[in-house]
Each structure stands twice: as structure tokens, then as C-alpha cells.
N, C-alpha and C positions, 0 to 999 in steps of 0.2 A: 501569557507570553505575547510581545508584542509581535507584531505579522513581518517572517522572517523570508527575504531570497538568496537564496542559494544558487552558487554557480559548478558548470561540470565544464566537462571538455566543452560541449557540443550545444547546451540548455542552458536557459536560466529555470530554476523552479520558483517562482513566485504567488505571492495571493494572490487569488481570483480578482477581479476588478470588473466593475461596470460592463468594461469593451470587450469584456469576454465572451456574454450571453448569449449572442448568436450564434458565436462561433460552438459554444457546449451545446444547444439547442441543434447546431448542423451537426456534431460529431455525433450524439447522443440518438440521432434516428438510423445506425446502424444495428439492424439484426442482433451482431454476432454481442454488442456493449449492452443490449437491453435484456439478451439472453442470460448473459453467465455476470451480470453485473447486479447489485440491489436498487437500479434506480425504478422507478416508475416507468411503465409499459403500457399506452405510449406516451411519449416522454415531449408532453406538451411546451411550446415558450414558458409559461407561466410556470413549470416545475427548475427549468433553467435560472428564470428569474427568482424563484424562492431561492434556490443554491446560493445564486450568488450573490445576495442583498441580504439573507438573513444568516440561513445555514452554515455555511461557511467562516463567513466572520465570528460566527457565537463559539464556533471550536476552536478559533485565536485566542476569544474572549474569556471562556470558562476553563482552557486548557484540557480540553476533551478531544480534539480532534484540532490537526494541522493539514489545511487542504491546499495543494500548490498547483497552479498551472505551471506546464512543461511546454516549453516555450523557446525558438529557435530564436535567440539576438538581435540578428539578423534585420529578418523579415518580422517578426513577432508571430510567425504562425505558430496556432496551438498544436503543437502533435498529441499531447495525453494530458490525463489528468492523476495525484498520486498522493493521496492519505496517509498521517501515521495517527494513527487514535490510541489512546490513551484506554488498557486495558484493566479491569478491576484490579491486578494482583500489582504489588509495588515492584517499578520497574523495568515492565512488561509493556509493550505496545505494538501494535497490529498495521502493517502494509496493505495498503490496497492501490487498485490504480488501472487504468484503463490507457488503449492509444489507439487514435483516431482512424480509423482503413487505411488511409494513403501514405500513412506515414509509417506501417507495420513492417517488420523485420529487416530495422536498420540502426538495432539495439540502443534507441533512444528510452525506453522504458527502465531496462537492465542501469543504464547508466544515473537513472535518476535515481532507479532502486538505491543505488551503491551509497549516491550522493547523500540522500535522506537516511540513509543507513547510518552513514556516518556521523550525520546530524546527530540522531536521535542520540548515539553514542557519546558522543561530545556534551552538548548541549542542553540535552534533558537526561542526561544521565540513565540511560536505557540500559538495560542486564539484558535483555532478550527485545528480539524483535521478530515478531513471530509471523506468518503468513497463512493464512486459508484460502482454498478455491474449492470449489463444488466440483466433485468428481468426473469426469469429462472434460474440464476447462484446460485444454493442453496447453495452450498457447501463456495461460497465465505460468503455470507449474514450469513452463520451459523461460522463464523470466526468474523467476525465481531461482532455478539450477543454478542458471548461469552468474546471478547476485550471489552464488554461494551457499545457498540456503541451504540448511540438511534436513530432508525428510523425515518426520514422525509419526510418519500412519494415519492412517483412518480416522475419522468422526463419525460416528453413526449420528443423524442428525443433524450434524455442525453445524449446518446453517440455514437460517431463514429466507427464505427468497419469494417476495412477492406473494407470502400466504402457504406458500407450502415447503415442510422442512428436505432439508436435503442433504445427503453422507457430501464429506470436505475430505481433501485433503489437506494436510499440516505439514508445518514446517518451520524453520528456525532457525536467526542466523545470531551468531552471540560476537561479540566487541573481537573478541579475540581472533577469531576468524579472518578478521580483517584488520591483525597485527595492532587493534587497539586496547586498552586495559578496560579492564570493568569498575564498575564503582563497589560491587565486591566482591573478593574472593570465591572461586567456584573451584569446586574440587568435583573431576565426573567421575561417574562409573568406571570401575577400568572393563573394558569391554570383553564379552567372552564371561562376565563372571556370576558365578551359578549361582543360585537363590539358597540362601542358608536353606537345611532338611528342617520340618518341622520336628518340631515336639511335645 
């Protein structure tokens, strides 16, 4: 897919570019993004600059990964950065995403979620857009609530982080949720309903 921007109320989401690198390089030496995030620790210029000269582009290119800076109009300040990756199963693709210290809890994150949300629904014809964070990461899970997501338990394992595995939470937000259609048909569980008795 060619390298797509997207606008919200408040952002634009765009590809990364050149004049980004410092700026990912200054945001990226926060504690709390090196902790609960899968980048490199510590998170040298030179990890910046692979992102954004090779990494990056290669997930426009192969259609594995759509990586956008979130980005005030404005002024061009970067507040976050926010992923949708392309999951094995058809349909299926995975949020991720970070925002910068000074720019936290003024639901620029939630709002790009929503944006790319809708994206992926539209665009790439997404059935499920699903989300994981490593258990303790409240601040990620409280981004997600708020985009709507609905909780699906535990992962023992879920995720890989810097060498060592770690239990995730899950989660999932489907087209419809946000009054969009799917590309197809989905019939749920009706809730409450008991598991046939064996035989």
C-alpha cells in the first residue's frame, strides 16, 4: 500500500519522514516507552534512524506493518507514534502505539486509535483489530477502554519483550462497534450460553 495520512479532529497521522528522527530519538529516552514498549533499551540515534529510513517504510512496502506519526498540524510537534500490523490470520491486524511524556492525558492517542481504526476498517478491510499490552501497562489498556476495545483475557506468555516472555492483556474492537460493516458476516455467541454436556 502506498504511505497513507490520515486526519482526526486534533492530528494528522502520517509516515514517518526524515525530520522525524530526533524528535523519536528525544521521545524514545523516556523510562516509562522503553519499559512497556518492544523498542530497544537504550534506545540509541542509530535505532531512531533504522526506524525511520528502513523499518518503517519496509511495512508500507511489504504491507506488514503501517507505522504513522501523530502529529499536531499546527506546530508539527510529534505527540506519539501508532502501528497497525498485519496479523497471520486473514483480516485480523494488531494496534500498537506510544505518546510522548508531555503530551499524555489529553486523549491524543485514543483519538488516533479511533482514526486508524477506522482506517483499517475501511481501507484494508479489517474484521478484527485486536490489541495487546503486557500486564501492568495501565496507561496503554486505559487507551484502549476508551477506543472501545473489549477485553479478552489473559495471555499466558503473549508477549516478547526484550528477551524475556511476558503474560498480555487482549483485546478487540470489530467494525461494528463503530457503527461500521465488516467485510463478513459475523454471527457471536449469544452470551450466557452453556457449553453443550458431553457425550
Amino acid at each position: 500500500m502506498e504511505p497513507t495520512t490520515l486526519t482526526t479532529r486534533r492530528l494528522l497521522l502520517r509516515p514517518f519522514g526524515p525530520q522525524d528522527t530526533y524528535k523519536v530519538h528525544a521521545a524514545c529516552q523516556d523510562p516509562d516507552i522503553q519499559r512497556w514498549t518492544v523498542i530497544p533499551s537504550p534506545y540509541r540515534l542509530t535505532d531512531a534512524e533504522l526506524f525511520i529510513a528502513q523499518l518503517a517504510p519496509a511495512g508500507w512496502r511489504d504491507d506488514s506493518a503501517y507505522s504513522f506519526a501523530l502529529v499536531l498540524p499546527e506546530s508539527g510537534t510529534l505527540v506519539g507514534a501508532l502501528s497497525v500490523d498485519r496479523r497471520s490470520r486473514p483480516g485480523t491486524y494488531e494496534v500498537g502505539y506510544w505518546s510522548s511524556r508531555e503530551h499524555r492525558n489529553r486523549g491524543y492517542v485514543t483519538e488516533a486509535v479511533l482514526g486508524s481504526a477506522r482506517w483499517a476498517f475501511t481501507a484494508l478491510g479489517a474484521d478484527r483489530l485486536e490489541w495487546r499490552a503486557e500486564i501492568g501497562n495501565a496507561a496503554s489498556r486505559a487507551v484502549a477502554l476508551r477506543a472501545g476495545f473489549r477485553l479478552e483475557g489473559e495471555q499466558r506468555s503473549g508477549l516478547l519483550n526484550k528477551g524475556v516472555r511476558r503474560d498480555a492483556w487482549t483485546a478487540a474492537l470489530l467494525p461494528s462497534d463503530l457503527g461500521l460493516p465488516g467485510t463478513h458476516p459475523y454471527l457471536p455467541e449469544p452470551r450466557g450460553a452453556a457449553p453443550d454436556s458431553a457425550r
